[in-house]
C-alpha positions, 0 to 999 in steps of 0.5 A: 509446499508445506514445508516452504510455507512454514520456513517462510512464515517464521522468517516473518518474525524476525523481519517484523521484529526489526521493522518495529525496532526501527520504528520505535527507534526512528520515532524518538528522533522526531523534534518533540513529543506527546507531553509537549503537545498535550501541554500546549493544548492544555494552556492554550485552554486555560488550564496546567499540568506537571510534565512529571506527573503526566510522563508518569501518567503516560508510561514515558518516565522509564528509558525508550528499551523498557517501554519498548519490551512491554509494548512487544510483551503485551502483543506477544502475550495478548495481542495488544498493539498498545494504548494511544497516548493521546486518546487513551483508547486502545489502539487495535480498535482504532486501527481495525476502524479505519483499515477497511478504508484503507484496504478498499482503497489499495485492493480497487487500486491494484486491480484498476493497474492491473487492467490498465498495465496489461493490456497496454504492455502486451499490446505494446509486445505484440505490436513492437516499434508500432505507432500504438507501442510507442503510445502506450511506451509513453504512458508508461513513462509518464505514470512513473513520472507523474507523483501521486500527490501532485495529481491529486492535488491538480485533480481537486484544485483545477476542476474546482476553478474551471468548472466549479465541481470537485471530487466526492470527498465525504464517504459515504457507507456502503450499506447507505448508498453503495454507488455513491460509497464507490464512486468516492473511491475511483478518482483516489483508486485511479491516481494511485493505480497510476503511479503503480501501473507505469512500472508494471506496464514496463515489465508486461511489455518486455516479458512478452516479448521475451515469450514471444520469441521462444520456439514453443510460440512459434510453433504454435503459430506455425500450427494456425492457432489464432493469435488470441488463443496465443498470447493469452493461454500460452505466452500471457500465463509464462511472462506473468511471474516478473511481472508478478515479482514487480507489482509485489514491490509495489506494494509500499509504493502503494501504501505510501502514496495512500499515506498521502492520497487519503490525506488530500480527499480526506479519506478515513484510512490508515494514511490519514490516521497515521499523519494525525498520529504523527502530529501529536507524536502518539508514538504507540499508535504510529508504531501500530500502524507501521506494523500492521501495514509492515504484517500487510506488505509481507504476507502479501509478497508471501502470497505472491511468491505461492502463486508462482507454482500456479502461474509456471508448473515448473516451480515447485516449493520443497 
């Protein structure tokens, strides 16, 4: 097991290293830059500047590789993701400002799918072809069909127009009033647990069957053990590791739609930090941002992957 974790944790270092040059690259194409939107604010404010001297300024008068190998110097040397070209603030407190949000709001979205997804799939198993499958097969397909986005946005504008009330969108801290810092969080968490429960449901419902048709479930059913004991202790544990596999691959899914979602309920989080970035085209703190969500999504699919020896004692890591 040890050894495995080491192989895999340095297989992380070229994998992150080519997210960020895909980063840093894609983001040159984008139409215009930060020196173009901090002159339109300073003339819109009466005032003027060199572009020249402001490049200068900014470390962007030297070609994109250069900048490129500093910005990876100073976070291999001293764990620095970069100044923000906008604020000139650093960056990493910036990020680590807004990732509790964030992290809030994807971990209550994975287990609000997970309590969904499973039980409607393995009930859907356990009944097959039943009125209650086809239920809970349906709301599946309409989870995946759904967008997050298009939810939200309904979520916040219908309410408002029928009945005049709209979903908690000032967050509140924890520590002034933790039922109300909860309660801005569920509506956002239950959408996002949407778009990521349809697939996970799908897979629960398959693999359960699949289980349910070895020779092992049907001696046990042959010995009298209740259905509960069943599926829970024997076939529920066997069916988990795709299922496991799938809500991994979701992750971006996840974090992708909190892009979006945090926007529209003005959630302080990585999403909404990200499109402000984007907006005046702060290349060093949206190349930060990708990275530690990128650093996110894979040590949690190495989680995920370790957790596989628990779920089957079969698999062992050599």
């Amino acid at each position: 097991m040890f050894r495995y974790l080491i192989r895999r944790s340095l297989l992380i270092i070229p994998t992150l290293f080519m997210i960020s040059v895909i980063v840093f690259t894609m983001l040159r194409l984008v139409p215009g830059d930060i020196i173009d939107s901090i002159m339109q604010r300073v003339v819109v404010m009466g005032g003027s500047v060199d572009r020249e001297v402001l490049e200068r300024h900014l470390g962007l008068d030297v070609p994109a590789y250069v900048r490129y190998g500093r910005w990876i110097r100073d976070i291999l040397l001293h764990g620095d993701l970069g100044i923000s070209l906008d604020s000139g603030l650093p960056v990493t407190p910036i990020i680590l400002g807004r990732l509790a949000t964030t992290v809030e709001l994807g971990l209550l979205a994975l287990v609000m799918a997970m309590l969904i997804s499973l039980p409607i799939g393995v009930f859907s198993a356990i009944r097959q072809d039943s009125v209650g499958d086809y239920i809970g097969r349906s709301i599946g397909i309409i989870f995946i069909a759904l967008p997050s986005f298009w939810i939200a946005t309904m979520v916040i504008l219908y309410p408002s127009i029928w009945w005049g009330w709209t979903p908690p969108i000032d967050l509140i801290p924890f520590t002034e009033d933790p039922v109300g810092h909860i309660k801005t969080f569920l509506i956002p968490s239950f959408i996002l647990a949407m778009a990521m429960s349809g697939n996970t449901m799908r897979m629960t419902r398959t693999m359960m069957l699949e289980v349910l048709r070895q020779d092992y479930i049907r001696t046990a059913y042959s010995k009298g053990l209740r259905e509960r004991i069943i599926i829970i202790r024997h076939a529920l544990k066997n069916a988990l590791i795709p299922v496991v596999t799938i809500a991994g691959s979701e992750l971006p899914v996840l974090v992708g739609g909190a892009v979006i979602v945090e926007e529209i309920f003005a959630l302080p989080g990585i999403g909404r930090l990200m499109i402000d970035a984007l907006q005046v085209r702060d290349y060093t703190l949206v190349a930060a941002i990708n990275l530690v969500i990128a650093t996110g999504v894979v040590g949690a699919n190495l989680f995920i992957d370790l957790s596989y020896a628990f779920l089957d004692p079969r698999v062992r890591y050599r």
